[in-house]
PADRENTOR-832868 format. One line per 8 residues: number of its first residue (from 0); their letters; for each residue y, x, z of C-alpha. Coordinates in pm, 1 decimal. Example, Ala and Ser with C-alpha at 12.3 -4.5 7.8 and 13.67 -1.06 7.14 Angstrom:
PADRENTOR-832868
0> AS> -450.0 1230.0 780.0 ~ -106.0 1367.0 714.0 $
//
This chain:
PADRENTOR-832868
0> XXXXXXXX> -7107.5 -5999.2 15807.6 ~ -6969.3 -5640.9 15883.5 ~ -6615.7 -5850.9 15961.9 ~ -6764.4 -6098.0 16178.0 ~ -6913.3 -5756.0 16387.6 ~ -6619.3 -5618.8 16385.8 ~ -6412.1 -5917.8 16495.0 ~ -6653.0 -5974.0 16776.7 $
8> XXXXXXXX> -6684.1 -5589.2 16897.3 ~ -6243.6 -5596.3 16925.2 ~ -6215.0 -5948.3 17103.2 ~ -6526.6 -5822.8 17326.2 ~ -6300.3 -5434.1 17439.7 ~ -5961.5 -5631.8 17412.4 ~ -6118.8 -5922.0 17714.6 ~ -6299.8 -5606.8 17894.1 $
16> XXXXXXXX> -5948.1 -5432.6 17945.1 ~ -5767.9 -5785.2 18059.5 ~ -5508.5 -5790.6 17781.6 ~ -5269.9 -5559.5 17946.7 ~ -4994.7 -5715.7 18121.4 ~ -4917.2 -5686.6 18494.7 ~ -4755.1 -5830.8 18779.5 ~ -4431.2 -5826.9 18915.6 $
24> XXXXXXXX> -4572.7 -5571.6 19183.5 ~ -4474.9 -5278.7 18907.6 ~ -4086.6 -5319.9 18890.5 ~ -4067.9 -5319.4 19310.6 ~ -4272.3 -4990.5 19366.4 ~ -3928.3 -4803.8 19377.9 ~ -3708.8 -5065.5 19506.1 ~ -3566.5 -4964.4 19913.9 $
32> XXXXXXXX> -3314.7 -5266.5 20069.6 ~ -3394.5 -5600.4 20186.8 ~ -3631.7 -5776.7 20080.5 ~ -3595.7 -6132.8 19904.5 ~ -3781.5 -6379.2 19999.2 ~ -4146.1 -6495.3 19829.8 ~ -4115.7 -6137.4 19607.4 ~ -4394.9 -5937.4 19585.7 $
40> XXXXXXXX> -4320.2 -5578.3 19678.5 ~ -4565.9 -5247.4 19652.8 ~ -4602.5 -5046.5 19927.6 ~ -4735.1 -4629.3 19961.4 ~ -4837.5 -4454.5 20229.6 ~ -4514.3 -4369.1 20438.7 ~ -4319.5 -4639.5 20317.9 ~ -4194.8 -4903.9 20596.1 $
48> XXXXXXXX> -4062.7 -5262.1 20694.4 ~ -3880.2 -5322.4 20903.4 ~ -3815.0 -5680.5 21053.1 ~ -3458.6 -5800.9 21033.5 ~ -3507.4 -6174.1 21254.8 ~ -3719.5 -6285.1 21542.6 ~ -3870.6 -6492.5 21282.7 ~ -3998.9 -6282.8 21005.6 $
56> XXXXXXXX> -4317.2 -6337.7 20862.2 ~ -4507.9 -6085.4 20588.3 ~ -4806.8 -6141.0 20384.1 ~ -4975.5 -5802.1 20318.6 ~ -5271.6 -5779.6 20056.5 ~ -5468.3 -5457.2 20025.9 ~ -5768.2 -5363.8 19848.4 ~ -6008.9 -5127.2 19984.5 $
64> XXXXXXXX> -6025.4 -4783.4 19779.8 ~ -5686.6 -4860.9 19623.6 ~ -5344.0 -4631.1 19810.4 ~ -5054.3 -4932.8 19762.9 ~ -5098.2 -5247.8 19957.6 ~ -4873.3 -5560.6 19824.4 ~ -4609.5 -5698.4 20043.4 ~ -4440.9 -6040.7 20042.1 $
72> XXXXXXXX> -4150.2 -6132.6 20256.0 ~ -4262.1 -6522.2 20366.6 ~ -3976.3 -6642.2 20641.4 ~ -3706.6 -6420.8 20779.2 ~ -3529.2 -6108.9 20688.2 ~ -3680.3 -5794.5 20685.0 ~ -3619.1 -5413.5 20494.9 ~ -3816.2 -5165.2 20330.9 $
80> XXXX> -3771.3 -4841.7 20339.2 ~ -3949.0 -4545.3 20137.3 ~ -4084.2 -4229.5 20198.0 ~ -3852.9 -3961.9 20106.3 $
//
């Protein structure tokens, strides 16, 4: 019985955390150079795009109370560039 408790009370913390893992957003916080395309890239305050093409197109998801916003290059050519 105590195992079968215990078992439950670590599957039960282990799904309340979401199991760790992240997205690809992590590794392209630092990253400054053009962007590639459908690549999802983390923006700060300060840091900039800047469009490359006539045609560019960006998809930019934020979430109110967070700082970063997530960018994704969708048609075109574009830059970032970071804060110093």
């Amino acid at each position: 019985m105590k195992n079968i408790f215990l078992f439950t009370v670590v599957n039960i913390v282990l799904i309340g955390c979401g199991g760790g893992g992240g997205g690809s957003s992590t590794s392209n916080s630092t990253y400054e150079g053009p962007m590639a395309l459908e690549t999802e890239y983390t923006m700060f305050p300060g840091d900039s795009v800047n469009k490359d093409s006539e045609n560019t197109s960006l998809k930019i998801t934020h979430v109110d109370g967070r700082v970063e916003s997530n960018i994704e290059l969708v048609e075109g050519t574009a830059t970032i560039t970071r804060k110093p």
